[in-house]
N, C-alpha and C positions, 0 to 999 in steps of 0.2 A: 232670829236675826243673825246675821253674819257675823265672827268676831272678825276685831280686825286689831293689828298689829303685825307681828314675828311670826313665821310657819314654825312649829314646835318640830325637832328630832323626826319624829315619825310623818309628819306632813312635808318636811322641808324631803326625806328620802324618797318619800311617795311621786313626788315633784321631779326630785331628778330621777327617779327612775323613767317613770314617763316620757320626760323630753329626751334623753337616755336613747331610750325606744323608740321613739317617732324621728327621731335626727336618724341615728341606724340604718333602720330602715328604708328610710327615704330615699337614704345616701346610695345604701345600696340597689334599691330599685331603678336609682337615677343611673348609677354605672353604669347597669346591664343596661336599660335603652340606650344611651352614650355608645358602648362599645359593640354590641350586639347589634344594634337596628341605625347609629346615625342621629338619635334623636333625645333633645334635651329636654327634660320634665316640663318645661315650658312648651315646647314642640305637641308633648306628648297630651297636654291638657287640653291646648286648641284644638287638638285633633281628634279626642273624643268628645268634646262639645260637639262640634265640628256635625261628626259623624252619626251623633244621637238626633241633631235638629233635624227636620223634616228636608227633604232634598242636598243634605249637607250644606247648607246655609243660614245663614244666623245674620241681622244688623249686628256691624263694630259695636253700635254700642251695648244689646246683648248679649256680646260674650265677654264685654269689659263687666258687665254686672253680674253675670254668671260665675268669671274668675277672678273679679274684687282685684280685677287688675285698675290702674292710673292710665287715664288714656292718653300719653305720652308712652309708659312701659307699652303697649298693647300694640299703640302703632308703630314701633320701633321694632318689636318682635313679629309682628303681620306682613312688615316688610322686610324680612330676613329669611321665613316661611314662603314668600310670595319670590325671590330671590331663587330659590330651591325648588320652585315648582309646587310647592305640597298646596298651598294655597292660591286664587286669584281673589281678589276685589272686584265686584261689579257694580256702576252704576242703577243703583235703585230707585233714581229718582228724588229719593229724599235726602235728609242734610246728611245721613250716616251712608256709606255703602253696604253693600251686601257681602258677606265675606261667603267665602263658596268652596270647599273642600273640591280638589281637583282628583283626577284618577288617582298620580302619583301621591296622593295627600291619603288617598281612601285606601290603595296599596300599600302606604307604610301601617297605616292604624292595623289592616287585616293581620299585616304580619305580627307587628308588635303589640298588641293587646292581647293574644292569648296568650304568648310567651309570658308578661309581665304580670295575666292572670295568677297564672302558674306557679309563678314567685311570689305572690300575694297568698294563696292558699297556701303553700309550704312553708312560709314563716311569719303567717298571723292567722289564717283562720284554721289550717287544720293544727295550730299550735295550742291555740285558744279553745277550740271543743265548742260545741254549740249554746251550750249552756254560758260561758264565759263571752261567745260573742253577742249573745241574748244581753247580756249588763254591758257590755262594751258597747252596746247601741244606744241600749237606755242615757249610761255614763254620757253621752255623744251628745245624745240629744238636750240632756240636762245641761250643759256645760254650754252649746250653742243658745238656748233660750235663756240662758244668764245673761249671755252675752250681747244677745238681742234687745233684754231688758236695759242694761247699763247704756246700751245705746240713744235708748229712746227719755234715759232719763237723765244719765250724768256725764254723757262721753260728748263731744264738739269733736271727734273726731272725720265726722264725713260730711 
């Protein structure tokens, strides 16, 4: 069973090392697309969904479930994207459109996902060693399935 209360000295550093680490990082991943490529982490996520779905198309409401985005945030960003070119919207027929990665959409990802790889191996996975990324997944997964769980039993969150 879980304790619950206070994070003791060594739990509470554990804690902030982690968000520490993951604020960091992100931050600085987020620059380098920013200054380097044009494109904001939000940009950067629609656009590899984007580019993973089959014909670079996805329902709106698909990749609001995919990025656990608010479908207010989603369409206020799709049309900032679509503003830019990188995206269009297509009638699909149905209640959602089709959202639809454009050249200039599938030219920014080519550019900026390998660079952004790059920085991902350099200061997390060839930092971490493969043995550390091996518990770093497990860790991942453990942590999402908690989460999962409190969802389905004590959270009114969604």
């Amino acid at each position: 069973m879980a304790r619950k209360g206070a994070l003791n000295d060594d739990e509470l550093t554990a804690w902030r090392a982690f968000v520490d680490m993951r604020h960091t990082l992100e931050r600085h991943l987020v620059q380098h697309l920013q200054r380097d490529f044009g494109l904001s982490d939000s940009d950067f996520e629609i656009l590899v969904n984007l580019s993973d779905a089959p014909e670079g198309r996805m329902r709106a409401y698909e990749l609001g479930r995919v990025t656990h985005w608010e479908k207010t945030r989603l369409s206020h960003h799709l049309g900032r994207m679509e503003k830019r070119g990188l995206i269009c919207r297509e009638d699909s027929g149905a209640r959602y459109p089709d959202i639809v990665l454009t050249d200039a959409g599938r030219d920014a990802i080519r550019t900026a996902a390998p660079a952004n790889a790059a920085r991902v191996r350099e200061m997390f996975v060839d930092v971490l060693g493969p043995e550390r990324m091996a518990a770093m997944r497990q860790m991942s997964e453990d942590v999402l399935a908690a989460i999962e769980r409190h969802r389905e039993t004590e959270c009114s969150l969604e």
